[in-house]
VOPAGU-2260 file (C-alpha; in pm, 1 decimal, decimal comma):
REM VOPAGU-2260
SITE   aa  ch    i         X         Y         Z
SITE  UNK   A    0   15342,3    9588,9   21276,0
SITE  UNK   A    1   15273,8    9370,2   20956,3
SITE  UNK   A    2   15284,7    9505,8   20646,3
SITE  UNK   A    3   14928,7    9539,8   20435,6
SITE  UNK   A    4   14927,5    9348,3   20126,4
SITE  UNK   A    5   14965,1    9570,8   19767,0
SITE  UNK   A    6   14624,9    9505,0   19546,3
SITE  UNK   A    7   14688,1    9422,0   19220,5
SITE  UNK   A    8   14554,6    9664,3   18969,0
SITE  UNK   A    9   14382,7    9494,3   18626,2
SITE  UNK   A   10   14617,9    9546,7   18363,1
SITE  UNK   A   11   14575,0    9808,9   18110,5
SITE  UNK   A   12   14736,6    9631,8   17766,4
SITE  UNK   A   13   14588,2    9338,4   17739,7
SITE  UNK   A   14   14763,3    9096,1   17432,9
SITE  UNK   A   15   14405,0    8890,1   17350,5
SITE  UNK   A   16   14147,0    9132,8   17354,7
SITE  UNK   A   17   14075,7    9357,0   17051,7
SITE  UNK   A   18   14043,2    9727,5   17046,6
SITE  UNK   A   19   13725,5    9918,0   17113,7
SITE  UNK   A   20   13820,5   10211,5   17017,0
SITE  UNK   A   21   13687,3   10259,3   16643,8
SITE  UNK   A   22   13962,8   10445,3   16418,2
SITE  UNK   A   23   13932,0   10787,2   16327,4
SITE  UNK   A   24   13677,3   10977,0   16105,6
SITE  UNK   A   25   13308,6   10849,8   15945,1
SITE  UNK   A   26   13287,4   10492,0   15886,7
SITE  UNK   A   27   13295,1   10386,0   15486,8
SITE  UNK   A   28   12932,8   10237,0   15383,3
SITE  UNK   A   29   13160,1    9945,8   15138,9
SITE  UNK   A   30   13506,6    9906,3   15116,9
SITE  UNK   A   31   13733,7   10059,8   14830,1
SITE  UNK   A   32   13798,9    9750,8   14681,5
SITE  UNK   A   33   13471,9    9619,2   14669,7
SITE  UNK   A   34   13397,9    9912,0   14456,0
SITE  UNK   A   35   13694,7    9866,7   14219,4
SITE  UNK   A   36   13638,5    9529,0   14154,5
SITE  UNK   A   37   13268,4    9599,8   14106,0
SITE  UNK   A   38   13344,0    9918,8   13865,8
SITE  UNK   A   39   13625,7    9618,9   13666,9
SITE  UNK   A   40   13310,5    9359,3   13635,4
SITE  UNK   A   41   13084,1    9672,4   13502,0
SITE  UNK   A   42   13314,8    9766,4   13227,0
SITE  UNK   A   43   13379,5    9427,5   13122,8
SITE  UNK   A   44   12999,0    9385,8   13092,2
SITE  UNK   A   45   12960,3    9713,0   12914,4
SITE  UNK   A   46   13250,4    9642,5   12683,8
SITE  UNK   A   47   13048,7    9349,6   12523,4
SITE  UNK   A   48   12717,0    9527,5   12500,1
SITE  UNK   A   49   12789,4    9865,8   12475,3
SITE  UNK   A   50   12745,5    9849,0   12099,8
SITE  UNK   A   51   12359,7    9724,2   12129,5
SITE  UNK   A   52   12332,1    9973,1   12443,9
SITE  UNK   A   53   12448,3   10272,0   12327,9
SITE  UNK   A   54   12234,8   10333,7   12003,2
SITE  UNK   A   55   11951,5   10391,1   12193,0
SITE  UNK   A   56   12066,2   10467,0   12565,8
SITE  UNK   A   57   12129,1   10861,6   12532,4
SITE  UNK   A   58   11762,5   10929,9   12398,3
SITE  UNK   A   59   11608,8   10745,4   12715,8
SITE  UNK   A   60   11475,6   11042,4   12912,9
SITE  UNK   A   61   11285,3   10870,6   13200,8
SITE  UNK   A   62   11415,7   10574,2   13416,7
SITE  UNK   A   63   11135,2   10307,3   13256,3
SITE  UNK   A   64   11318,4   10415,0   12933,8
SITE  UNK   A   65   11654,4   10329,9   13084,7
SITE  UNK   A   66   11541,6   10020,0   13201,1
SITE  UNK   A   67   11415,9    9933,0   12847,4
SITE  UNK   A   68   11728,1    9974,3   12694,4
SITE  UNK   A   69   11885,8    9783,3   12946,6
SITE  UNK   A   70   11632,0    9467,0   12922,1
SITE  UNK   A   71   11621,2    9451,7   12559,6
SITE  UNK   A   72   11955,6    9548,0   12469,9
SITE  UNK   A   73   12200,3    9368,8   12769,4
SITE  UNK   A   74   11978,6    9083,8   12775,3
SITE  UNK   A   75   12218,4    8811,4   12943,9
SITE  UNK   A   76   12314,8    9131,6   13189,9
SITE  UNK   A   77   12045,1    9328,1   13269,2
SITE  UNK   A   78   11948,9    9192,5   13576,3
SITE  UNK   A   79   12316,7    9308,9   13696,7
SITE  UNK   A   80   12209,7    9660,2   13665,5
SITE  UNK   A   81   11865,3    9712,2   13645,3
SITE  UNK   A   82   11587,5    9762,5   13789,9
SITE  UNK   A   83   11795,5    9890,4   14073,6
SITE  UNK   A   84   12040,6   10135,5   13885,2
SITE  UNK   A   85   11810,5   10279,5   13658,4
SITE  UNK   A   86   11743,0   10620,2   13814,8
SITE  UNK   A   87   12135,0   10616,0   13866,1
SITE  UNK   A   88   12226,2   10555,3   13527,9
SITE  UNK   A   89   11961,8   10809,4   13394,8
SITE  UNK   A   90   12170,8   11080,0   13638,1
SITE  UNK   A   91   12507,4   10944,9   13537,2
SITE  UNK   A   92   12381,3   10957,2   13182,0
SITE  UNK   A   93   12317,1   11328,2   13239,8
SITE  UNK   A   94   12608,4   11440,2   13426,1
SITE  UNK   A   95   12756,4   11755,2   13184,0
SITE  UNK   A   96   13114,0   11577,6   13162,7
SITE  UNK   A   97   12947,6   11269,7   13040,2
SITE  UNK   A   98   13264,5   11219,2   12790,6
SITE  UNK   A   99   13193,6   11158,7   12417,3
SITE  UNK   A  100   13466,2   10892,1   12333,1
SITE  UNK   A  101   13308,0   10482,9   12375,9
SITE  UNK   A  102   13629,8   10354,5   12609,8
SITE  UNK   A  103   13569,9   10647,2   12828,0
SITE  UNK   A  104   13185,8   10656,8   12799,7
SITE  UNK   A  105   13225,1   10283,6   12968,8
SITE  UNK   A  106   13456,3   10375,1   13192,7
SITE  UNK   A  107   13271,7   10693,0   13337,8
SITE  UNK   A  108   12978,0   10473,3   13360,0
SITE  UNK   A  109   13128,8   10154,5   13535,9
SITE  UNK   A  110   13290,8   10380,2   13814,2
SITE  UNK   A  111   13017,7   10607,9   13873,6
SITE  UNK   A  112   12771,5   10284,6   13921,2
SITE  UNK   A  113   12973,0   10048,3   14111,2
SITE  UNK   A  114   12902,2   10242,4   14469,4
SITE  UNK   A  115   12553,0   10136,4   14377,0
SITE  UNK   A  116   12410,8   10442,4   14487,7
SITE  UNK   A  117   12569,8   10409,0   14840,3
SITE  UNK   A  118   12817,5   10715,2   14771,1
SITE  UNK   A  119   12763,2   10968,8   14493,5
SITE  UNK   A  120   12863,1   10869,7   14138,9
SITE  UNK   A  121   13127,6   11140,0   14161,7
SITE  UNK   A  122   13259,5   10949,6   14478,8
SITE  UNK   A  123   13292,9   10620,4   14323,8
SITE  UNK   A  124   13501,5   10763,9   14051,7
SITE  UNK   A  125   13739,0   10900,5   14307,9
SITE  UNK   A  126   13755,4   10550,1   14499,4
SITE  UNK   A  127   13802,9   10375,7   14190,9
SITE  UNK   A  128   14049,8   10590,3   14056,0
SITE  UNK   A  129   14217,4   10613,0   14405,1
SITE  UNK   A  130   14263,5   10213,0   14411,1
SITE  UNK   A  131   14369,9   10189,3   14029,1
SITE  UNK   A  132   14662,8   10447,5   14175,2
SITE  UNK   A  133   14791,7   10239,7   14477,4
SITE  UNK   A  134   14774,7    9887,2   14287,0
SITE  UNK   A  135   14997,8   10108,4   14004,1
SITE  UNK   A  136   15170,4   10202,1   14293,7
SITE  UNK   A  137   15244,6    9838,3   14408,6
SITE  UNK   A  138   15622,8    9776,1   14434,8
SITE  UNK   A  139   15790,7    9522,6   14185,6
SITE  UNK   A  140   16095,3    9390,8   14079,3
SITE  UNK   A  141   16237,8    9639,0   13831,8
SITE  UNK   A  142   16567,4    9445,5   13720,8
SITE  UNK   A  143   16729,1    9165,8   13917,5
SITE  UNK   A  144   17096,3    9080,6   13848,0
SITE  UNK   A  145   17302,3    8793,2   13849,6
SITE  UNK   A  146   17716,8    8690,3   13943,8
SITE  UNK   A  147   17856,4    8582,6   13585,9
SITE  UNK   A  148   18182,9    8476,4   13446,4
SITE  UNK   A  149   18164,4    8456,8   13065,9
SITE  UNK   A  150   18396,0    8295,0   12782,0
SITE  UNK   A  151   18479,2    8671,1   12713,8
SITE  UNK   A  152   18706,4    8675,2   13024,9
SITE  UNK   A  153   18416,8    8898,8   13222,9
SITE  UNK   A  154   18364,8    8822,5   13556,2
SITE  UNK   A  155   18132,3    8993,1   13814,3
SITE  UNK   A  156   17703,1    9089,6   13802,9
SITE  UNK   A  157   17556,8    9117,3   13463,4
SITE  UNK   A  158   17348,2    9354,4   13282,0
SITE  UNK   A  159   16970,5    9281,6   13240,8
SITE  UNK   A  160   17054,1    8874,6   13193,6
SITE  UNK   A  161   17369,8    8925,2   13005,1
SITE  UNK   A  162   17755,4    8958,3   12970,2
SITE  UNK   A  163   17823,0    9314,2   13053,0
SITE  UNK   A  164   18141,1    9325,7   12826,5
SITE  UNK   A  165   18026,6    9131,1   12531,9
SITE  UNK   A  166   17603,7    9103,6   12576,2
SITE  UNK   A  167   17594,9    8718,7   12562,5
SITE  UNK   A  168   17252,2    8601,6   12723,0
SITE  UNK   A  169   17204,6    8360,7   12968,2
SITE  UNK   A  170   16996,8    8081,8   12858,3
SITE  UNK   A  171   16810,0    7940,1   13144,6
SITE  UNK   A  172   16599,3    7717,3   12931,9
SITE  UNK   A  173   16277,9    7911,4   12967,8
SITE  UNK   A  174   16286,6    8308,7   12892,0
SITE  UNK   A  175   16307,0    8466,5   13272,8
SITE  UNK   A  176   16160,6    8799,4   13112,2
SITE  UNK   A  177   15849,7    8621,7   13105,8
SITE  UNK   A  178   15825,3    8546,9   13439,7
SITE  UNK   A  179   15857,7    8957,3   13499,8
């Protein structure tokens, strides 16, 4: 009696195809970084016309007032943030821990704008201030060391660039701590 012949089952791990399977919990509307660097363009926008803005920006009560202030007073950047944002910066502008302090007025109002209405204001402060924590987070070269043997007699790794007996420096023609 012959054997029958084994069927080959499909295999289950395939190398080339991509997975499915979506990863865990809601999908994010815009990435964290996109945020971030939108909330860094904001302040740097705000930092140069903040002075012309802010004069008249916390008696605008209604969003055409907002708007106003925008148009007339960020002229070469008012298209960046109105007529889109203006109910959102009249609610931002409202919040009760609107700070009182210029550097942190800008601030608040960069990250609470650049999720663009997509998440709350109060979320895009969180993702902003989220991603400002990993990239401080980042890992870097702290102190890197060299093998040495000086006039002094010392031989063996130096000390931040430098003899560790006497303190001589080594000269590499350019200064390395710049390059830190």
């Amino acid at each position: 009696m012959r054997k029958q012949k084994k069927i080959r089952k499909a295999p289950e791990n395939l190398l080339d195809t991509h997975s499915e399977k979506r990863s865990r919990g809601r999908p994010a509307r815009v990435g964290a970084t996109v945020i971030r660097g939108r909330a860094d363009n904001f302040r740097q926008i705000l930092e140069q016309v903040w002075d012309r803005l802010w004069p008249r920006l916390p008696q605008a009560r209604t969003d055409e007032e907002v708007i106003n202030v925008f148009v007339e007073g960020a002229s070469p950047y008012a298209q960046e943030f109105v007529p889109n944002l203006g109910n959102l910066i009249s609610r931002v502008l409202r919040e009760p821990k609107f700070p009182k302090r210029r550097d942190a007025q800008i601030g608040f109002l960069a990250d609470s704008l650049a999720g663009l209405g997509d998440v709350t204001p109060r979320s895009s402060r969180d993702i902003c201030q989220k991603e400002r924590a990993r990239e401080r987070r980042a890992h870097r070269i702290l102190r890197w060391e060299v093998y040495v043997e000086c006039s002094c007699g010392f031989k063996g790794r130096s000390r931040d660039l430098a003899c560790r007996k006497c303190g001589t420096g080594i000269d590499f023609g350019f200064n390395p701590m710049s390059v830190l």
